[in-house]
N, C-alpha and C positions, 0 to 999 in steps of 0.2 A: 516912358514905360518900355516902349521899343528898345533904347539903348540899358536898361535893366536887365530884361531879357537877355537880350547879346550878355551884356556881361558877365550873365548866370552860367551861360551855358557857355563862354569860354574858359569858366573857372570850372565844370563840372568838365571840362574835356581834358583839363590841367590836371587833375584829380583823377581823373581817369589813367590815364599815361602813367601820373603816377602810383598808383595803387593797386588799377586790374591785376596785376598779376600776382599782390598779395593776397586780393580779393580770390581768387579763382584756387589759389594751393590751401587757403585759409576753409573753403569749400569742397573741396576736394579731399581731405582728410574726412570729414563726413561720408559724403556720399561715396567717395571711392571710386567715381567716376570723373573723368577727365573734360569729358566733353559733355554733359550734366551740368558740371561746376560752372563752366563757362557760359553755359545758358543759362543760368541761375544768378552769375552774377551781371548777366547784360539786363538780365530782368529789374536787378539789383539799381542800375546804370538809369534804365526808363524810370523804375520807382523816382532817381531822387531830380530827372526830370521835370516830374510831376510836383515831387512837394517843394524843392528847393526854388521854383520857379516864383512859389508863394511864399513859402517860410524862411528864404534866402539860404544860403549856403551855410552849414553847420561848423562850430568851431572844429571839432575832428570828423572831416568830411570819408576818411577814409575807415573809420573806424561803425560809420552812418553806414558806410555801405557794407562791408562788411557782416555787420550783426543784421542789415536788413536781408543779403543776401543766406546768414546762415539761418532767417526765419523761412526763407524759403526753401533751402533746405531742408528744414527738420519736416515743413509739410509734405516735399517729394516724397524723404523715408516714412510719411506716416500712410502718404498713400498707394507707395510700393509695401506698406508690409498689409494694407488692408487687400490691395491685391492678392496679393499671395494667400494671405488667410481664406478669401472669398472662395481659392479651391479645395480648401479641407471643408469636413464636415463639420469641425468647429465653430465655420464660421454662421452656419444657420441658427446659432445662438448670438443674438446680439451681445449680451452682457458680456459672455466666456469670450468673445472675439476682442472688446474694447479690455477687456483686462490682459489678453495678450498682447494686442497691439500695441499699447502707449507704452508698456515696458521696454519692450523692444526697441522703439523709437529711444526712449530717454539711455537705454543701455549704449545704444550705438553714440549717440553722442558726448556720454560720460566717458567712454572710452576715448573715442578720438578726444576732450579734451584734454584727459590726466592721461596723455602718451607723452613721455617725455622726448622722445628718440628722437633727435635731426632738425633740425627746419624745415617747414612748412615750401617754401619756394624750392628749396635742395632735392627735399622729398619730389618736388613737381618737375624737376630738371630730369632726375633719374627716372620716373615714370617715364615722361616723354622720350627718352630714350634707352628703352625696353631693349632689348634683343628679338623682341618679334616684329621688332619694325626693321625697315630698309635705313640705312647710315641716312638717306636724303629725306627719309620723312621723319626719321628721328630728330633732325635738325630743325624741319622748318616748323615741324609743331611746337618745338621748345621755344622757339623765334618767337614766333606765335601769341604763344601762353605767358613765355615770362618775360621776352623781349618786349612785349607790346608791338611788334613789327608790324606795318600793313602786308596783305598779301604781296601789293608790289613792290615794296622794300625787301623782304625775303628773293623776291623772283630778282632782284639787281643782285643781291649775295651770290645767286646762285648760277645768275646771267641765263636764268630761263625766264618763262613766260610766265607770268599772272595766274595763266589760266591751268596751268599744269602743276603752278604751285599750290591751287586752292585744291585742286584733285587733291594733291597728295595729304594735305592737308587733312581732309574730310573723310579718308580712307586710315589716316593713321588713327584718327579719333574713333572710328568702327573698329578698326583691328583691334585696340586696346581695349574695348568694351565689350567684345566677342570672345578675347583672351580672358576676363576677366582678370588685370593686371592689378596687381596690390600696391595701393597709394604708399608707399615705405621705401625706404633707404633699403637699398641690397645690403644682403651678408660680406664680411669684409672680404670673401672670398671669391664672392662675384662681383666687386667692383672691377674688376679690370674689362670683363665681357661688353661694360657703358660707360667707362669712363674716357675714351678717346671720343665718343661722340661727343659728353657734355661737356670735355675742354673745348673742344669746337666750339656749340655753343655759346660757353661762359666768353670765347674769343670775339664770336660777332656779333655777341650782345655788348660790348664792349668796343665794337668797332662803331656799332650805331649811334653810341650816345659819344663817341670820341669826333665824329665826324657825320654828321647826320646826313641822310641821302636822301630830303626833301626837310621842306619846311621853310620856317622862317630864322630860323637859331643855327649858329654854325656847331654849335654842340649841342647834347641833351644829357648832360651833368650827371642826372639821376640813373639813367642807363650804365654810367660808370661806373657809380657810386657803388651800385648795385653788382655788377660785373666783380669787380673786386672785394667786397664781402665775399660773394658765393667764391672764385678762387680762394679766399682767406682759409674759409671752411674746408674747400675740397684740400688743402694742404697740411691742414689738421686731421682731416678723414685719410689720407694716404698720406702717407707722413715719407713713406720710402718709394715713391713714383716720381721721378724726376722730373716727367715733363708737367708734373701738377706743379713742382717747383720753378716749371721754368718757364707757368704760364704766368705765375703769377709775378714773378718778376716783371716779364715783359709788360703786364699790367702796369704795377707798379710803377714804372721808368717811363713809362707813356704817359701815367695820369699826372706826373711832375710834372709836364708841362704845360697842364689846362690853365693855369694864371698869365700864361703868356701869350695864348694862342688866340686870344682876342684882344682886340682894342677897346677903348673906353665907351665907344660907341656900336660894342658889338662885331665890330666887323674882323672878317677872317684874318689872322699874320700867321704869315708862313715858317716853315723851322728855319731856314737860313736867314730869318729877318727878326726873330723871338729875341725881345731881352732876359739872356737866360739867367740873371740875376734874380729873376722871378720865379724860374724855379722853382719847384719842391724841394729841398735840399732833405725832408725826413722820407717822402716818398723815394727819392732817388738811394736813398738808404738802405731802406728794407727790399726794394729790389734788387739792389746787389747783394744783400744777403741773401735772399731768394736765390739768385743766378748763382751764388756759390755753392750754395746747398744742392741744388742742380746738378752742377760740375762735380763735386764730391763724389756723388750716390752714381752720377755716369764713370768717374774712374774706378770706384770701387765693382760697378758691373762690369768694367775694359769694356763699355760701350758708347759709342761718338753720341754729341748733345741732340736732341732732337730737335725739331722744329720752331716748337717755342722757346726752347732757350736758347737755340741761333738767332730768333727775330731777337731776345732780351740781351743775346749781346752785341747786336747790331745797337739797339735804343742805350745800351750801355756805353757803344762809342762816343755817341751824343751827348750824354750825360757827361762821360769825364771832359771833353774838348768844353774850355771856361766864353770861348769864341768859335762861331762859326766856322771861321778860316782855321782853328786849330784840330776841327775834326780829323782823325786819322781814315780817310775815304778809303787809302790800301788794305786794312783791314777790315773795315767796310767791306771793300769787291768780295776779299777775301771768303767772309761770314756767307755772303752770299753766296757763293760759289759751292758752298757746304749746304747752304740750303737749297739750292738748285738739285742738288744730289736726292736728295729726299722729297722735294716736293717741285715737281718741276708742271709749275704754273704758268701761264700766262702772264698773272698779276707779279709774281715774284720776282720771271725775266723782265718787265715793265721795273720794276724796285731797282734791281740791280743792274738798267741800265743808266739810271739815275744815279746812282755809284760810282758807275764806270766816267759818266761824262763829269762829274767832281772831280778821280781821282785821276783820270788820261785826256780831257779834253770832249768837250759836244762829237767832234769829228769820230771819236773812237765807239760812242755808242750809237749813233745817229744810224747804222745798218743794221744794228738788234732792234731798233726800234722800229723803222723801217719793216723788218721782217714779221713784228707785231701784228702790223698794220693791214700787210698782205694776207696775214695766216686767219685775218677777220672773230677771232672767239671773242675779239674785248671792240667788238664794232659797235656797239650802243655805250662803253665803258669811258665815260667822260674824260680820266685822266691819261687815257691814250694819246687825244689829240693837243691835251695840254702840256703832255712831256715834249712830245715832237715839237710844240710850239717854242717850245724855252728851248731848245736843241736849236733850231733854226734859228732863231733869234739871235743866238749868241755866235752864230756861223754870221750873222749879217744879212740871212734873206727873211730880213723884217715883213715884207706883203704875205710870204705864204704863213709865215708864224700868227699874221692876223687873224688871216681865213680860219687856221686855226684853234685860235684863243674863243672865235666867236663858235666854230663850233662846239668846241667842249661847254660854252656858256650853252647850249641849246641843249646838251644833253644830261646837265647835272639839272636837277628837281629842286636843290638846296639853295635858297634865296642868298644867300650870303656867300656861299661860293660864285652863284653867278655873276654879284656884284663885282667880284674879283676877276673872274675871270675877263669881264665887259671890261673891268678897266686896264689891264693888260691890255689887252686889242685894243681900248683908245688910246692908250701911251706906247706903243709900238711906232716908232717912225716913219715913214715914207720909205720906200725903197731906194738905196743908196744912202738916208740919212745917217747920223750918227744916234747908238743907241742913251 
């Protein structure tokens, strides 16, 4: 009975991850409220607790919660509109009050069903980031809502705290319900005003499920999956914004490589170990027609590629080199060098000193990295001390590349990276040995 259970509720949390945040846009076209939805659908979440604990898990589990969650919906707007009626003099007529009531309720929701306009989760991306929010709570609640991120996964994105991210969090859901913000895709005319937050976004919900920053799975497939529909769409919705074309490229050219980036048994393989015969050869495709379209729409503005399409033509090096060894790392540095320009990160100098030490030797990047280290913003950021560790390592002082292969294992949350990273540090030589 005991291991039933267990196994109900690790398939209702598999369900969950995957669906919440269809659950919550799918609710949220109703109610029109953001943070309503989400309560309505964790309600949704306990409901199928309760039955599926008995009745087992539904053939369309997502589809259970869903219609259970838009029951609870239609009750909220029946008891917001008896509210409301309760302060007219109307409503001291019971009958006159239930004849206005339930139309109301049935109107609102025939409407939000026969709207044809947008997607449901799209729609939910561009609420969450409204213009009366701040760029960093427009982020973490979209994280949030459609990412399915924990707080503490958002606060690793954003190399803040838990606790600063859940504020922001719970203030952006008040804002938006104070503003009274309209669950709807803007006018083509104000997409520009939201659409550099939810490339963000569409980016590191796409980052999460590309490389997950806890758990037991060194990916989460469905995060991608989903990541890359929503770019599809945003590049059909702006058709002449280049970095929509140049996110999803980089999308694209990244998720070629999810067949290779595990082993048969789950476990992590690195890019310069991937058999790249595995490949995506049709994803690898359409993101270079992405990146082209890109690069077109930037010549024809006479303006340099932006950020996403420097990262897609970095992943584009990748793609064409048929070997490892035949990667061109000089234009690597290069890309990078251009991206540094525009976005001069932490994480990015961290990229491109990974670059640097492919295309001029460990020695040449080993004092950007170094400088990293010093300057402390990526001091909880696990691939810090795992870059320094391959740098060293390939210098010959194997003991400190230890110390540090085992710290970065302490600081990643992700099982399957740890795995890697512990055994690095155990196949690390002796000092003086041969690597």
């Amino acid at each position: 009975m005991h291991e039933t259970t267990q196994a109900t509720h690790e398939a209702i949390g598999t369900v969950w991850r995957l669906e919440a945040a269809k659950v919550i846009a799918a609710v949220a076209r109703l109610t029109r409220d953001v943070g309503v939805a989400e309560e309505l659908a964790a309600d949704a979440l306990v409901a199928a607790l309760e039955h599926w604990r008995h009745d087992g898990v539904p053939d369309k589990p997502g589809a259970w919660l869903t219609t259970t969650a838009k029951r609870r919906a239609l009750d909220w707007l029946r008891h917001r509109a008896l509210a409301a009626a309760a302060n007219e003099a109307l409503a001291r007529d019971d009958e006159a009050r239930q004849a206005m009531v339930v139309p109301s309720v049935i109107d609102t929701l025939l409407a939000a069903e026969a709207d044809p306009v947008g997607d449901d989760l799209l729609r939910l991306v561009f609420t969450a980031c409204h213009p009366v929010l701040s760029r960093d709570a427009q982020v973490a609640l979209t994280l949030k809502l459609v990412g399915g991120l924990s707080t503490e996964e958002i606060a690793r994105a954003f190399l803040a705290t838990a606790a600063t991210v859940a504020q922001r969090i719970v203030r952006a859901k008040r804002c938006l319900a104070d503003a009274h913000v309209p669950f709807e895709l803007p006018p083509r005319e104000q997409l520009g005003a939201r659409l550099a937050a939810v490339l963000e976004v569409v980016y590191l919900i796409f980052n999460e499920g590309y490389a997950a920053t806890q758990g037991q799975d060194w990916m989460r497939p469905a995060l991608c999956d989903e990541a890359l529909r929503l770019a599809r769409m945003l590049s059909a919705l702006a058709p002449l914004e280049p970095e929509v074309h140049g996110l999803q490229a980089l999308l694209e050219l990244q998720a070629s490589r999810t067949p290779a980036r595990v082993d048969a048994q789950g476990r992590a393989v690195l890019l310069m170990d991937q058999d790249r015969s595995r490949w995506d050869r049709l994803l690898i495709r359409r993101g270079q027609a992405a990146l082209a379209q890109s690069e077109a729409l930037c010549r024809a503005a006479r303006q340099p590629l932006g950020p996403y399409a420097l990262q897609a033509a970095i992943a584009g090096c990748h793609a064409q080199a048929a070997r490892a060894e035949a990667t061109d790392w000089l234009r690597i540095c290069a890309l990078y060098d251009a991206l540094m320009l525009q976005q001069d990160s932490p994480v990015v100098a961290l990229n491109r000193a990974v670059a640097v030490s492919q295309a001029h030797g460990p020695a040449a990047a080993l004092p950007m990295v170094q400088a990293l280290v010093s300057h402390g913003q990526l001091a909880h950021y696990h691939l810090l001390p795992s870059v320094l560790a391959d740098l060293l390592a390939r210098l010959g002082r194997h003991a400190e590349a230890r110390v540090l292969w085992l710290r970065a294992a302490e600081l990643t949350r992700n099982a399957r990276e740890r795995e890697l990273l512990l055994e690095r540090a155990h196949h690390t030589p002796p000092e003086g040995g041969k690597a």
